[in-house]
DOMIRO-586287 format. One record per residue (C-alpha): residue number from 1; x, y, z. Coordinates in pm, 1 decimal. Layout:
N
+-----+----------+----------+----------+
!   n !        u !        v !        w !
+-----+----------+----------+----------+
! NUM !        X !        Y !        Z !
...
+-----+----------+----------+----------+
***
This chain:
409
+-----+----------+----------+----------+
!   n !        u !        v !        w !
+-----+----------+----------+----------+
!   1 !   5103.5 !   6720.8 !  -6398.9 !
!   2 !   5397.4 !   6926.1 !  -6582.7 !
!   3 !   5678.9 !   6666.0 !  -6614.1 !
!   4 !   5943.9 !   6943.5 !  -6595.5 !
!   5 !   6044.9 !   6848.4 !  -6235.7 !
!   6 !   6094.0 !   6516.8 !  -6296.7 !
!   7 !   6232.3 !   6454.6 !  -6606.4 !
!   8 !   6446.1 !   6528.4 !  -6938.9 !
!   9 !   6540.3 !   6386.3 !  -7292.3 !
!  10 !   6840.6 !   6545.3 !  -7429.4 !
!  11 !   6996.1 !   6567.6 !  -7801.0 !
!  12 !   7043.1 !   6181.1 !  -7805.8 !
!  13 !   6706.4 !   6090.3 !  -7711.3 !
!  14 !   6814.7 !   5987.9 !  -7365.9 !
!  15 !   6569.7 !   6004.3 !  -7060.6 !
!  16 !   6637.5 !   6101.8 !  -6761.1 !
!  17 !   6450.3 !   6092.9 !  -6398.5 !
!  18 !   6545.0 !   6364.3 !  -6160.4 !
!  19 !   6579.9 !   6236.8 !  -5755.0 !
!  20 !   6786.3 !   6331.3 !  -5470.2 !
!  21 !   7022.7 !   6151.5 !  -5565.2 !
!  22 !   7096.4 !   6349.7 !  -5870.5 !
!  23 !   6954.2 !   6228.7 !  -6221.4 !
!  24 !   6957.8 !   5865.8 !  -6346.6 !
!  25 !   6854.3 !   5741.1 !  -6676.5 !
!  26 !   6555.0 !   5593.1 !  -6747.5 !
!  27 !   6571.7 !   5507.1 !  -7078.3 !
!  28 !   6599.3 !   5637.2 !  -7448.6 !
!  29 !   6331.1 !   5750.5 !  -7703.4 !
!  30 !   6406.6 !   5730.5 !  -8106.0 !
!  31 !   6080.1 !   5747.1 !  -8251.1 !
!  32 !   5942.6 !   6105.3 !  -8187.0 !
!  33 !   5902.8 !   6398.0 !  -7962.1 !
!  34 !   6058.4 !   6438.3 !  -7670.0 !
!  35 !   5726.4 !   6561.0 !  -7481.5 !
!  36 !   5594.7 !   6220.8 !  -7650.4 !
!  37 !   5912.2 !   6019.9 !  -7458.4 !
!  38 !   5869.4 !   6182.5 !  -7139.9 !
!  39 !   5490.5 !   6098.6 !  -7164.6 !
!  40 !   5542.3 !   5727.5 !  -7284.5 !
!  41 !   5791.5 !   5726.7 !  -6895.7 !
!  42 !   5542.7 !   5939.5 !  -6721.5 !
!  43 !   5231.3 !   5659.7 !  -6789.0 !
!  44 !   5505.5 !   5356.7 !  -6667.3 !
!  45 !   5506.5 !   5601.8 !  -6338.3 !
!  46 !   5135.9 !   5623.8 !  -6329.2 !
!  47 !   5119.0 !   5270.7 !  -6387.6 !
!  48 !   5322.8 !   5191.9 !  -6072.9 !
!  49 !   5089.7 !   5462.0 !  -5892.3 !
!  50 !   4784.2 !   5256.2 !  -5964.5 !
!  51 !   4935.3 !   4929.9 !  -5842.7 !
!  52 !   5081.8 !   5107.2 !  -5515.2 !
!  53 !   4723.5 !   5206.8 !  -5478.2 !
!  54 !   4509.4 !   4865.4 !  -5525.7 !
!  55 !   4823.8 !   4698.1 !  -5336.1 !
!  56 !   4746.8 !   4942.9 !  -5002.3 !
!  57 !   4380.7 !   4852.6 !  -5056.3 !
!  58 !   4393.2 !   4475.1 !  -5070.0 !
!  59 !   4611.1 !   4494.4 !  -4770.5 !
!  60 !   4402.1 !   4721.9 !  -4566.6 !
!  61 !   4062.6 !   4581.5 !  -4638.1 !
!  62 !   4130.8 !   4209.4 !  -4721.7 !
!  63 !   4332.3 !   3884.4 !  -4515.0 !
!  64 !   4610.7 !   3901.3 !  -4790.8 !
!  65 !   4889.8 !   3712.5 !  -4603.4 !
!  66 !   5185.1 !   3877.5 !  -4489.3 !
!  67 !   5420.3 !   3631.7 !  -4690.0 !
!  68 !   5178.4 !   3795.6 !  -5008.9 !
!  69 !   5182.3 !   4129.9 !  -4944.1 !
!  70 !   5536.3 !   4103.1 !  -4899.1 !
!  71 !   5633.0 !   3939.8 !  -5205.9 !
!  72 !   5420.5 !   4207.9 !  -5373.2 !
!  73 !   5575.9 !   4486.2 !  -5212.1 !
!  74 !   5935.3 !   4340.3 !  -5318.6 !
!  75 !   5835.9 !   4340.4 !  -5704.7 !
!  76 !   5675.2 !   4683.0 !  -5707.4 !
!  77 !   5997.1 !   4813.0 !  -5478.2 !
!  78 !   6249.5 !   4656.1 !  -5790.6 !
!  79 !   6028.7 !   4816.7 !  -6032.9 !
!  80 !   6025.0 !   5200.5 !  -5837.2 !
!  81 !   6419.6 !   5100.2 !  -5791.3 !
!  82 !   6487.7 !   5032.4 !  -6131.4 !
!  83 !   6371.8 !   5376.0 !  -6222.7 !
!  84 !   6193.8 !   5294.9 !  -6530.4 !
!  85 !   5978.4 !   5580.9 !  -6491.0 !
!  86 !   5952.5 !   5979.2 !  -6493.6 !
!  87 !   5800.7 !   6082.7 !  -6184.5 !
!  88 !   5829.5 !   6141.3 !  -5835.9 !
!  89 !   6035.2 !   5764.1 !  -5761.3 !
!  90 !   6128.1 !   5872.1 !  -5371.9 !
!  91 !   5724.8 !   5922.3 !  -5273.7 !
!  92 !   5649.7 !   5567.9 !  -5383.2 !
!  93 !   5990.2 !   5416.0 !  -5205.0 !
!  94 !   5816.2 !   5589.5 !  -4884.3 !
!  95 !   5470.6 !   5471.0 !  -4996.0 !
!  96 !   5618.8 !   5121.0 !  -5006.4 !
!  97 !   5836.2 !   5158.9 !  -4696.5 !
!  98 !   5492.0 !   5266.1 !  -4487.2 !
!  99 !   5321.5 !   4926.4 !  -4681.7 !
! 100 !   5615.3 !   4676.4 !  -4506.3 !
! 101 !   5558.4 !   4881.2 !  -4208.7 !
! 102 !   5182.9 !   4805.2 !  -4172.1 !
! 103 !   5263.8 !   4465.0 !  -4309.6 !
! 104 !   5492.8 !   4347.9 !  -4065.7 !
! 105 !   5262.1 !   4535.0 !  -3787.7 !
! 106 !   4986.9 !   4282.0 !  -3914.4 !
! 107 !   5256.7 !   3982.2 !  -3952.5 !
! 108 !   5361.2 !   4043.0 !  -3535.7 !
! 109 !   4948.7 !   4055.6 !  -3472.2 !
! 110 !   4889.0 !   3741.9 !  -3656.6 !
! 111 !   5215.3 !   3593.6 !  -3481.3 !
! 112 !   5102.3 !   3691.2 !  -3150.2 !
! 113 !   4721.5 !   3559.1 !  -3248.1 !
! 114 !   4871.6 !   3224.5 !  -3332.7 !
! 115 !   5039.7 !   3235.7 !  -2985.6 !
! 116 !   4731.8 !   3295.4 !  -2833.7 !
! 117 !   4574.5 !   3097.7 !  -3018.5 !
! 118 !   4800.8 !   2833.0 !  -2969.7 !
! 119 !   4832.8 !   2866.0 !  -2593.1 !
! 120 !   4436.7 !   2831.7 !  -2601.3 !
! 121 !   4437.5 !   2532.8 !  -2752.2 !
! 122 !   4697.9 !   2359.7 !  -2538.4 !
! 123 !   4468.9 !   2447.2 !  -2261.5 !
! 124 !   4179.2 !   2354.1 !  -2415.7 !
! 125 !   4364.1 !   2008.4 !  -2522.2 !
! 126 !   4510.5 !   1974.3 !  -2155.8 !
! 127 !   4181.6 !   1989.4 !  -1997.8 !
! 128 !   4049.9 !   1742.9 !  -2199.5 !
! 129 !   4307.5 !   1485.1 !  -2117.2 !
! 130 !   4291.2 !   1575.6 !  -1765.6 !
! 131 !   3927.9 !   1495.2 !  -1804.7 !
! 132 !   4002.7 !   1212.3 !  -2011.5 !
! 133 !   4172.0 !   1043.7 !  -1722.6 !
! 134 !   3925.3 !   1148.4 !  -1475.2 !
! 135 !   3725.6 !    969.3 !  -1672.2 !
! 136 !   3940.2 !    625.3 !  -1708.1 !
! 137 !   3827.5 !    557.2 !  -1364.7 !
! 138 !   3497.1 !    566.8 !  -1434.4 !
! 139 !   3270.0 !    265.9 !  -1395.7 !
! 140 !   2936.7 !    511.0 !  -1551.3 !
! 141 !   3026.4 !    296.5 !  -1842.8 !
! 142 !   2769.1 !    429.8 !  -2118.7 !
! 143 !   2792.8 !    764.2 !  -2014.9 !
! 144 !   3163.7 !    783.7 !  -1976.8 !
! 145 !   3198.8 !    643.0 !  -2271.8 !
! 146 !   2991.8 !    883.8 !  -2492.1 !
! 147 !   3137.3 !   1127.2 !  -2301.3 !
! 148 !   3515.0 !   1020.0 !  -2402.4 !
! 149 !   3363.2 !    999.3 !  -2747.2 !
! 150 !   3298.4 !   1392.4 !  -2758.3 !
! 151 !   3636.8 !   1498.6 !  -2603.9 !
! 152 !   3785.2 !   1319.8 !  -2923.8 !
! 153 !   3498.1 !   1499.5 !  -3166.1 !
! 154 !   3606.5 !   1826.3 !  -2921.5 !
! 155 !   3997.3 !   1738.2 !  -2946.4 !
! 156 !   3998.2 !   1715.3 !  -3380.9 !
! 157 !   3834.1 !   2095.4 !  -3378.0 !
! 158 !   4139.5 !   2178.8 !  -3155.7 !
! 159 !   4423.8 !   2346.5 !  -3356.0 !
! 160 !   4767.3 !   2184.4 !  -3371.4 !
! 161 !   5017.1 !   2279.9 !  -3151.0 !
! 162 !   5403.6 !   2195.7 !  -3211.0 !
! 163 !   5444.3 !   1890.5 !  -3254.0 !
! 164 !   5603.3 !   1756.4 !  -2914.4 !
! 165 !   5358.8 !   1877.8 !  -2741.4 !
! 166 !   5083.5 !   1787.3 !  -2935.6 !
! 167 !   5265.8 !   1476.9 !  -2933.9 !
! 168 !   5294.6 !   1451.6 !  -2610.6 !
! 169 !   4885.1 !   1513.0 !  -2493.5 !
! 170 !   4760.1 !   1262.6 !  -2759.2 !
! 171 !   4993.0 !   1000.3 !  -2601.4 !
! 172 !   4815.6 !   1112.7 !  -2249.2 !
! 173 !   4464.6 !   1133.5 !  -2422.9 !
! 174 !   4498.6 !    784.0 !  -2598.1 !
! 175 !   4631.5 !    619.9 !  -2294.5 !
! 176 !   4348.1 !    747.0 !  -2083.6 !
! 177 !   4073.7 !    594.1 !  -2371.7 !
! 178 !   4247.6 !    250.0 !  -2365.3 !
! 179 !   4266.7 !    223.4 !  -2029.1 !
! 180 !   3887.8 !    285.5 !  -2014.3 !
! 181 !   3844.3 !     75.7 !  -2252.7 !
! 182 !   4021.4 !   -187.0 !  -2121.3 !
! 183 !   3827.8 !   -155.0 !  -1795.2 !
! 184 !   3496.5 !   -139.1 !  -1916.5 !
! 185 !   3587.4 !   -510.8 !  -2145.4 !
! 186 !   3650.9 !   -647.1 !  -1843.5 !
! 187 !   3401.4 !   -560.7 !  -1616.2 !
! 188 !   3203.4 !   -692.3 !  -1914.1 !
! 189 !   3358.7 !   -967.3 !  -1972.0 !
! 190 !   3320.0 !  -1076.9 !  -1632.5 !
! 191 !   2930.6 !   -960.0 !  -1624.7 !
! 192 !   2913.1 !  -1216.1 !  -1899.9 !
! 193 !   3045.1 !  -1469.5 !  -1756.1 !
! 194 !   2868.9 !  -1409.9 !  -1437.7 !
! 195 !   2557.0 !  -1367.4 !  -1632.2 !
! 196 !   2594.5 !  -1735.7 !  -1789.7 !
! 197 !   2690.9 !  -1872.2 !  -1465.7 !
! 198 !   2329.5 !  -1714.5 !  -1351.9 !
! 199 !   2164.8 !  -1890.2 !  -1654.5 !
! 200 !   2310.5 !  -2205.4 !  -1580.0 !
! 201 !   2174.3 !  -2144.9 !  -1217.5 !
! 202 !   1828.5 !  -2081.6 !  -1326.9 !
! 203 !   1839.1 !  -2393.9 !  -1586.9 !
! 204 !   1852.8 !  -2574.4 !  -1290.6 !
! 205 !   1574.7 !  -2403.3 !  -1115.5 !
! 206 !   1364.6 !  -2479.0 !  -1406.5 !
! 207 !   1412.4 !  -2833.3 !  -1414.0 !
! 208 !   1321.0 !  -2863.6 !  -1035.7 !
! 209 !    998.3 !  -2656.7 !  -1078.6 !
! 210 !    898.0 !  -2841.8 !  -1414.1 !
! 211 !    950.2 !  -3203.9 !  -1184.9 !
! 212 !    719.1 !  -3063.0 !   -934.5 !
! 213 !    474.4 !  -2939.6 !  -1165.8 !
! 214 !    281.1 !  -3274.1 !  -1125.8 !
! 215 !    304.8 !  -3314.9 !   -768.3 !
! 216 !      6.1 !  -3343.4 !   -537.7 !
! 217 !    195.8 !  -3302.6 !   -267.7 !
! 218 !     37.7 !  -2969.5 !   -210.3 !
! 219 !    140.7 !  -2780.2 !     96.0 !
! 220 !    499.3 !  -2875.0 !     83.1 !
! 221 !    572.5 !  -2862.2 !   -316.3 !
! 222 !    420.3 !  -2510.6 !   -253.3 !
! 223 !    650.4 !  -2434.1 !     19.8 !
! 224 !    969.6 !  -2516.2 !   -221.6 !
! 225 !    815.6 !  -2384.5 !   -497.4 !
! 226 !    841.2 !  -2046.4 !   -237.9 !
! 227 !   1208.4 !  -2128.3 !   -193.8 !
! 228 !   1287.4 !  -2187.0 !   -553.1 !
! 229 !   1136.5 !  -1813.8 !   -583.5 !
! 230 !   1377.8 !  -1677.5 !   -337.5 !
! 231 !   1704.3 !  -1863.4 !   -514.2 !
! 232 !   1536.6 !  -1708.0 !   -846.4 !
! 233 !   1586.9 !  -1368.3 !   -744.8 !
! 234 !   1873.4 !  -1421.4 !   -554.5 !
! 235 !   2076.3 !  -1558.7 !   -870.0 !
! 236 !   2068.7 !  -1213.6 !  -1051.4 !
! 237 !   1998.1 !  -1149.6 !  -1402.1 !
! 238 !   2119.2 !  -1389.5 !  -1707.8 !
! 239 !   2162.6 !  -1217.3 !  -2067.7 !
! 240 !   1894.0 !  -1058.2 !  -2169.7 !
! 241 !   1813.9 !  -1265.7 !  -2451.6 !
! 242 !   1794.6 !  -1551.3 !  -2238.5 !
! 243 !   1607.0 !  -1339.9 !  -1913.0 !
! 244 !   1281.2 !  -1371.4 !  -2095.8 !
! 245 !   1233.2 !  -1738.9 !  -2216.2 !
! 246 !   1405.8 !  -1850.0 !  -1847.9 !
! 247 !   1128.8 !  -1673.1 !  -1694.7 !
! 248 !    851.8 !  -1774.0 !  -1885.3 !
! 249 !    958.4 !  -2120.5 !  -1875.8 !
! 250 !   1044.9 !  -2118.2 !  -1476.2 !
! 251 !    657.3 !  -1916.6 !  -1433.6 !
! 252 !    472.7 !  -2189.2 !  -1659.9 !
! 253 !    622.1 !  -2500.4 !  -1462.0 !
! 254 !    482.0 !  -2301.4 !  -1142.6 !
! 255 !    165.1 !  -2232.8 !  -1339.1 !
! 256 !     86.6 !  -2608.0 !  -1422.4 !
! 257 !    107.0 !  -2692.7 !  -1027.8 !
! 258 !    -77.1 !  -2378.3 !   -865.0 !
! 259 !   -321.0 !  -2458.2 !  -1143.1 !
! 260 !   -411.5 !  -2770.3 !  -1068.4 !
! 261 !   -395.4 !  -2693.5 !   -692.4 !
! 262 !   -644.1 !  -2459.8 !   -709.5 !
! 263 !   -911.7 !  -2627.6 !   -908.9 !
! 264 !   -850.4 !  -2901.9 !   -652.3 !
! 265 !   -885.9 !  -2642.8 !   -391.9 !
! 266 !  -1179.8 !  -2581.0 !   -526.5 !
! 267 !  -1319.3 !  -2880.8 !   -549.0 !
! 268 !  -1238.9 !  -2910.9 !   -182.7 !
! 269 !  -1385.9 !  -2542.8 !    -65.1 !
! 270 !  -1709.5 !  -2638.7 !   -241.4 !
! 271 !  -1741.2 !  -2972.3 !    -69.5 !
! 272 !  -1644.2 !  -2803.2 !    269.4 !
! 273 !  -1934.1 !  -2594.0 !    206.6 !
! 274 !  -2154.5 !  -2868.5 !    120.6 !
! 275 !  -2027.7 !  -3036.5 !    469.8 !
! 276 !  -2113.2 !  -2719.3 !    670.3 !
! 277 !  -2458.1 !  -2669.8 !    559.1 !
! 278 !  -2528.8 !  -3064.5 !    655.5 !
! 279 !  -2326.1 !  -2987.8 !   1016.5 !
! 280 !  -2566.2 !  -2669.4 !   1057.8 !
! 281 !  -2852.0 !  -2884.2 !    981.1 !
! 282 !  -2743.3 !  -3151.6 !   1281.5 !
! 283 !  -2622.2 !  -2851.1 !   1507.3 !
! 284 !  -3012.3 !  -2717.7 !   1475.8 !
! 285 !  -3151.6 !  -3045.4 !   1526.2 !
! 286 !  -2914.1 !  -3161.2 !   1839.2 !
! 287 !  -3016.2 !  -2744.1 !   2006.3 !
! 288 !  -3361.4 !  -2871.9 !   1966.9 !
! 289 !  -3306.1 !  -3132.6 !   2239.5 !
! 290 !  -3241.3 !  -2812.8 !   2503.8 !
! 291 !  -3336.6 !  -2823.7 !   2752.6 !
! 292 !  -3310.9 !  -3129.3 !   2852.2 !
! 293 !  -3656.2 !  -3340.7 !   2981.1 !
! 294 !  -3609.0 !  -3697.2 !   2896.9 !
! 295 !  -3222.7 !  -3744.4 !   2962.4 !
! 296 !  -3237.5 !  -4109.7 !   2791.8 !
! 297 !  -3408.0 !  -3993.1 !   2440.5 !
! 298 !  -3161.7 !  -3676.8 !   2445.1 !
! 299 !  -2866.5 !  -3903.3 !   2519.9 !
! 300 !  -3017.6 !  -4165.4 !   2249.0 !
! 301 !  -3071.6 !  -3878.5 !   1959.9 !
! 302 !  -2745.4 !  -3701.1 !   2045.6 !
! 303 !  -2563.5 !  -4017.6 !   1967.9 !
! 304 !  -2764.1 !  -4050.0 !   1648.2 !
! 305 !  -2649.6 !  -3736.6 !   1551.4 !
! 306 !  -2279.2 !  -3764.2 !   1650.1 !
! 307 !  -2253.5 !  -4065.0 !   1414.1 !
! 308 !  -2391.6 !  -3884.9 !   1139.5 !
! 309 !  -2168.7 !  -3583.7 !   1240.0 !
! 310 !  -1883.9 !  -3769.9 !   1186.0 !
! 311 !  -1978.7 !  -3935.2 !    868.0 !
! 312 !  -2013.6 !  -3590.1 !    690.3 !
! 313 !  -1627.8 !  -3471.4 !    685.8 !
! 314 !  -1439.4 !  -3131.2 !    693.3 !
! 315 !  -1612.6 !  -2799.3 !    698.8 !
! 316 !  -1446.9 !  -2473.1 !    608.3 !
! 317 !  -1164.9 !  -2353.0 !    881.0 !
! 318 !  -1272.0 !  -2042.5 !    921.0 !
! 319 !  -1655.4 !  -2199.1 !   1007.8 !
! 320 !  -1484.6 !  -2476.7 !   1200.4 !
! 321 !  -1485.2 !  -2307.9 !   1583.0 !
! 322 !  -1856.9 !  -2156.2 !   1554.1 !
! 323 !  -2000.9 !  -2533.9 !   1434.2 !
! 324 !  -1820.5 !  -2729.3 !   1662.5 !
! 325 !  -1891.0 !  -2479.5 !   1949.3 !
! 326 !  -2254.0 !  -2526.9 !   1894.9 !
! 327 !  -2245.4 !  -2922.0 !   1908.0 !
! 328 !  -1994.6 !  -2909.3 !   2225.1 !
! 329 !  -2258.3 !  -2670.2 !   2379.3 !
! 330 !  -2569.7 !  -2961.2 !   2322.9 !
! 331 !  -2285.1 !  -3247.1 !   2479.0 !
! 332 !  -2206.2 !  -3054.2 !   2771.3 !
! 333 !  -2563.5 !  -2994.3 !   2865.9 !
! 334 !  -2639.6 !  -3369.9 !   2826.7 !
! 335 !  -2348.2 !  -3469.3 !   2998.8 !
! 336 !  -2454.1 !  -3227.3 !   3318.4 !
! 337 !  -2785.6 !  -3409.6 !   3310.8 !
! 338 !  -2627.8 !  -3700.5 !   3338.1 !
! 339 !  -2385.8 !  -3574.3 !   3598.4 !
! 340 !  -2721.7 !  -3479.7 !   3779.3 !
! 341 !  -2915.8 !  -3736.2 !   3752.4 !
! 342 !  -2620.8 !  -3985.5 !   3876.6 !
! 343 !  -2594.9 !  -3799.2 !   4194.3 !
! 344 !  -2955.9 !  -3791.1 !   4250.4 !
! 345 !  -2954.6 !  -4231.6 !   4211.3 !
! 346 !  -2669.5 !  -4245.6 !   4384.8 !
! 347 !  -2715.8 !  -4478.5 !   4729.5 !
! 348 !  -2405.5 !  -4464.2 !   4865.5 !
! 349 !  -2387.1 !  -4067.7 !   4842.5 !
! 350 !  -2734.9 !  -4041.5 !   4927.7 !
! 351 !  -2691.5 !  -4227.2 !   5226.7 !
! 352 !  -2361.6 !  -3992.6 !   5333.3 !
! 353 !  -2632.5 !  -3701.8 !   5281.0 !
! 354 !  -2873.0 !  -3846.9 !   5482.5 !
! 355 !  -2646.3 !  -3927.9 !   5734.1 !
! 356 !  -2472.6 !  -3591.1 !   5779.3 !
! 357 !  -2821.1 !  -3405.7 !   5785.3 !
! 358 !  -2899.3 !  -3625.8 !   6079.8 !
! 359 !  -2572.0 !  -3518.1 !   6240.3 !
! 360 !  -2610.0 !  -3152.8 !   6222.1 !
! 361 !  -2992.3 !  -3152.3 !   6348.2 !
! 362 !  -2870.7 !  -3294.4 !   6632.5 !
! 363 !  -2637.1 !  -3078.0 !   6697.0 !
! 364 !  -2888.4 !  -2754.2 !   6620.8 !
! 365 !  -3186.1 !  -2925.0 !   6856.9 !
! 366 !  -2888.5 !  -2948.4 !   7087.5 !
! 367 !  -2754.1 !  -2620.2 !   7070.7 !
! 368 !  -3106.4 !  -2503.3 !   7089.1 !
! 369 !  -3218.6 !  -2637.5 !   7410.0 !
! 370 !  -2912.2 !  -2502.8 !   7565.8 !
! 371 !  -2928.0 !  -2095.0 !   7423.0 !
! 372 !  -3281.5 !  -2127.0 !   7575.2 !
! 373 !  -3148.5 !  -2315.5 !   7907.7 !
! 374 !  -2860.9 !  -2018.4 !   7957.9 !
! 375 !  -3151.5 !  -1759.7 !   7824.6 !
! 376 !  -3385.8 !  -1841.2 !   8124.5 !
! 377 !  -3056.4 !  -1857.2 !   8346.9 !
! 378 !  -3018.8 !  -1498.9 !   8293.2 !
! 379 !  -2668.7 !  -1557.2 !   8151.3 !
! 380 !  -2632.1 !  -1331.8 !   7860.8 !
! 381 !  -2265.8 !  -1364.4 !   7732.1 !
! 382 !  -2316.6 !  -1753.0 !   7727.8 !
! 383 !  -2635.2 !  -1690.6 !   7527.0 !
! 384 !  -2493.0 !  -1457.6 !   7261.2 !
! 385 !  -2225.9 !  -1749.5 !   7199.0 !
! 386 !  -2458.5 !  -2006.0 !   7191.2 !
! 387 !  -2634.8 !  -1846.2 !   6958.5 !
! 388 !  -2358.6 !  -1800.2 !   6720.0 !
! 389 !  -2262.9 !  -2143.5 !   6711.1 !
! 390 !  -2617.1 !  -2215.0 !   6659.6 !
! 391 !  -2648.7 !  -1963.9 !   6341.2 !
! 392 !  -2339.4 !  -2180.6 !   6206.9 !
! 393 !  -2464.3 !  -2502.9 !   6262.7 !
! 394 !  -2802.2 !  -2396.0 !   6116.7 !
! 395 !  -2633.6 !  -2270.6 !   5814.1 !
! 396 !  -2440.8 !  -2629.1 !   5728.1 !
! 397 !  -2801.7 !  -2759.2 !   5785.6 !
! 398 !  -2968.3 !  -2633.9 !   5557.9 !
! 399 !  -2709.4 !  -2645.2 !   5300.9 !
! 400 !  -2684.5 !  -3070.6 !   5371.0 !
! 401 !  -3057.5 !  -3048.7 !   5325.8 !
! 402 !  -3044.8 !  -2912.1 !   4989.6 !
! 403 !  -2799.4 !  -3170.1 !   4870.7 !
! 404 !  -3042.2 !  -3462.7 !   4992.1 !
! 405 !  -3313.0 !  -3291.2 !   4805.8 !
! 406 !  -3110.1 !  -3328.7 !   4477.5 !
! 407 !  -3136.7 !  -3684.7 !   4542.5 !
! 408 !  -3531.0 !  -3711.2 !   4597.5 !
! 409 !  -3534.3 !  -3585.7 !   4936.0 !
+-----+----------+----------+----------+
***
């Protein structure tokens, strides 16, 4: 580039820089040429070219920060303003004038990113104290609680805000947490205390079920032992530390007494047993006495076998009905012998037999000879009511005569 419109060194060694302004000196050159002094003033302009240049590429491809760029712009502006140089001064003034431009473009974009960003995050930091005390109500204790513990991971990846305000939703947020926190100390303070209350409770279920394990009182220390269940589960849960060995200790005391019930149960089912084969035996040898042909040898053996009946003791419950049924069917059929055969010896009833046959066949030879007397009369209405009465009279006849036959005849 030919330095002639730029610059001059006259007789004195002087250098001068042509603008609009008119020229201004740049410097002075002692030592040789003056091609080589306008050279020497024309590399100081290059110079400043090159860092104009690298300065416009760092801000245009790079975050340099507006406070940077700016500070950079302000020394290379005092150097182009100092004039130091041969060259065309005025282009790089406009060069630099365009660089604040695009710099303080970028500085109003970052300011109005902060806002944004800013406004975002008092949103974001809102909301989570709004949820926050949402939350302080909760009585979803673990899960509130871990979820509390993530809006306060959440809140510290949250930007600042100024610092009222930020302030001012921390006090919010850190209220809403103690309050929580105070709840959920209570409510388990108190589940402690009503948790040892509960252990004390079942302490006291467990020494009444260990001082019944021995009892032998069977069917009524099984029957509390049933109610002690019922004020087991109705007294809650203790600690769970304590749940565990409570229980085991309250089932074993059970344990001991059900134990030893049922082996004496046992005991007792297989002698039951034992009883109901012998009662079958007797039950087979009283049906063998049916039916009934010497009523004083049945009545004899039946008694024979009652008294060994009785001597033999319980049978199962569930067998108890069919066994007994048979026996009571063998006594009824002796007693109805007996029945019979009283009624058949009977004199005084077998005289009141005797004497009310007589009655009525006097009354049916009577009404007899008079349906054949009103027969040969002709008088047919009289004999059709005669004849009635006589079918009656007949009838009780030979029903009396039946009952004196019972009796031998």
């Amino acid at each position: 580039m030919s330095s002639e419109p730029w610059g001059r060194v006259d007789e004195t060694g002087t250098v001068y820089v042509r603008t609009a302004d008119g020229e201004r000196v740049v410097g002075s050159w002692q030592a040789g040429s003056p091609d080589e002094a306008l050279a020497y003033f024309e590399r100081k302009f290059d110079g400043l070219v090159v860092e104009i240049d690298l300065l416009e590429r760092r801000v245009k491809t790079t975050d340099l920060s507006a406070k940077d760029a700016a500070t950079a712009i302000g020394h290379l502006r005092e150097q182009v303003d100092a004039g130091h140089a041969v060259g065309d001064l005025a282009s790089l003034a406009r060069r630099l004038d365009g660089l604040e431009a695009v710099v303080e473009e970028r500085r109003e974009e970052r300011k109005a990113a902060r806002a944004r960003q800013s406004e975002e995050a008092r949103a974001a930091k809102e909301a989570l104290v709004a949820e926050a005390e949402e939350l302080a109500a909760s009585e979803q204790w673990r899960a509130a609680g871990e979820r509390l513990r993530g809006l306060v991971d959440t809140w510290k990846g949250l930007p600042r805000l100024d610092r009222k305000t930020d302030d001012e939703l921390w006090h919010r947020f850190s209220q809403a947490r103690s309050a929580f926190s105070k709840r959920r100390k209570a409510h388990f303070a108190a589940l402690d205390s009503q948790r040892e209350e509960t252990r004390r409770r079942k302490e006291k279920l467990i020494s009444e079920a260990e001082a019944l394990s021995d009892s032998t009182d069977w069917g009524p220390t099984a029957a509390r032992y049933r109610e002690l269940m019922r004020e087991w589960k109705a007294a809650g849960r203790a600690q769970r530390e304590a749940e565990e060995d409570l229980w085991a200790r309250f089932r074993a005391a059970q344990d001991v007494f059900f134990q030893a019930r049922g082996a004496t149960f046992a005991e007792r089912d297989a002698e039951q047993r034992d009883n109901l084969a012998r009662k079958e035996e007797l039950a087979a040898e009283a049906e063998k006495l049916l039916p009934i042909t010497d009523l004083r040898a049945a009545r004899a053996a039946l008694r024979s076998i009652g008294e060994r009946w009785e001597a033999i003791g319980h049978v199962p419950r569930e067998a108890r009905a069919g066994i007994e049924g048979r026996m009571s069917a063998v006594e009824r059929a002796v007693s109805e012998a007996e029945e019979a055969e009283w009624r058949r010896t009977n004199p005084e009833a077998r005289a009141r037999a005797a004497g009310l046959t007589g009655q009525l066949q006097d009354a049916v030879d009577r009404l007899r000879d008079q349906v054949e007397r009103a027969r040969a009369a002709g008088n047919t209405a009289k004999t059709e009511k005669l004849e009635q009465e006589l079918a009656g009279r007949q009838a009780l006849l030979d029903q009396a005569l039946k009952g004196l036959a019972e009796f031998g005849g």
